[in-house]
C-alpha positions as CSV (number, residue, x, y, z in Angstrom):
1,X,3.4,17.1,16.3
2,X,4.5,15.8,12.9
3,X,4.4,11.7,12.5
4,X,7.7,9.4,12.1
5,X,8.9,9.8,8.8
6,X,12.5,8.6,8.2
7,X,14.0,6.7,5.8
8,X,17.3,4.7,5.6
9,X,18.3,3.4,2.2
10,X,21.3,1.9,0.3
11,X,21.9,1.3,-3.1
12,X,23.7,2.3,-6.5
13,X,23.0,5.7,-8.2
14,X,21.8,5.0,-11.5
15,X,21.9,8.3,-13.5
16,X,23.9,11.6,-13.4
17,X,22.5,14.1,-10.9
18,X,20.1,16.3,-12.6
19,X,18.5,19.6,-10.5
20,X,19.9,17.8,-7.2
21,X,18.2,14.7,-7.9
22,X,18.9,11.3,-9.0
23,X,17.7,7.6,-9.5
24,X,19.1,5.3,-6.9
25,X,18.7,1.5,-7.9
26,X,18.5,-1.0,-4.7
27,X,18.3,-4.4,-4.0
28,X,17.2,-7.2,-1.3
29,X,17.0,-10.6,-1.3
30,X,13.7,-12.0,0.3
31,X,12.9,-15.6,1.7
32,X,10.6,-17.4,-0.2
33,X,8.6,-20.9,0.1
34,X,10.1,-22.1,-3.2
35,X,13.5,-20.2,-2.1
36,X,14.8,-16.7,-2.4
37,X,13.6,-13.7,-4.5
38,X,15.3,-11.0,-6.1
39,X,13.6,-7.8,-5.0
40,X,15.4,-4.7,-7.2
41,X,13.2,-0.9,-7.0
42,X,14.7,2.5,-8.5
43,X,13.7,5.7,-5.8
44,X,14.2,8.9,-6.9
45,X,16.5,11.0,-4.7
46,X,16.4,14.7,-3.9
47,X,19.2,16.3,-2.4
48,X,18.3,18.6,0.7
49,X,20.1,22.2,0.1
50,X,22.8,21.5,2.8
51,X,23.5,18.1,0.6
52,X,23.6,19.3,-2.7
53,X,26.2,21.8,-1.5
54,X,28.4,18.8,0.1
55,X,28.0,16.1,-2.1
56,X,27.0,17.0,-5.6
57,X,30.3,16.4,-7.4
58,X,30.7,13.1,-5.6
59,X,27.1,11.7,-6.8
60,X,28.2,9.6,-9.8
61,X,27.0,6.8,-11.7
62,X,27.8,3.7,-10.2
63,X,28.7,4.7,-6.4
64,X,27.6,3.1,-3.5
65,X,25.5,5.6,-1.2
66,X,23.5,5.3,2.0
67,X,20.4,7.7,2.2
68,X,19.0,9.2,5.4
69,X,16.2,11.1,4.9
70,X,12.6,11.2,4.8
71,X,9.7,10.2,1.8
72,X,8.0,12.7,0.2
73,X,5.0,12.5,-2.7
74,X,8.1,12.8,-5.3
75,X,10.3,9.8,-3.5
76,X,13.0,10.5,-1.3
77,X,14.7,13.8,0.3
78,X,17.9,13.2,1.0
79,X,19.4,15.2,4.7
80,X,22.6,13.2,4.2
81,X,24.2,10.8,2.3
82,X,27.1,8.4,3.2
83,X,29.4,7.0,0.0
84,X,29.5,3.5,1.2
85,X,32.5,1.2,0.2
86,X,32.1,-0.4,-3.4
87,X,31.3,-4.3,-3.6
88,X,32.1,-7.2,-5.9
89,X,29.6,-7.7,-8.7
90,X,26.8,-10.3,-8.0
91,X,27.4,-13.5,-9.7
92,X,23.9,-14.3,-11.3
């Protein structure tokens, strides 16, 4: 039996999809002692076959996705991916 591996992650893609992969860019805010933290990672994304196919064209820079899929030794393969609405810039 194989162990859980599933992955759900949101964020912005980063680059132009190269090979059916991309860098997605996401961010979370943690709680601190001294108050909250910034936390910002870039994942690199592989598109499942059945993916690619659906969604390459509509990966661009600067969308708003939502990743389900699992982690693999490269980063992330995608088995689908949802284009989330897009959201007012962060005021820093």
């Amino acid at each position: 039996m194989n162990d859980l591996n599933s992955v759900l992650l949101e964020g912005i893609v980063l680059k132009t999809p190269k090979k059916n992969s991309f860098p997605l860019g996401s961010t979370r805010y943690q709680k601190m002692d001294n108050g909250v933290e910034k936390i910002a990672i870039v994942v690199s994304i592989t598109m499942a076959s059945k993916p690619a196919d659906n969604y390459f064209e509509n990966v661009t820079v600067g969308k708003r996705v939502r990743i389900v899929g699992h982690l693999t030794s490269e980063g992330i393969t995608a088995e689908h991916i949802d284009f989330t609405p897009a959201v007012k810039p962060e005021k820093e």
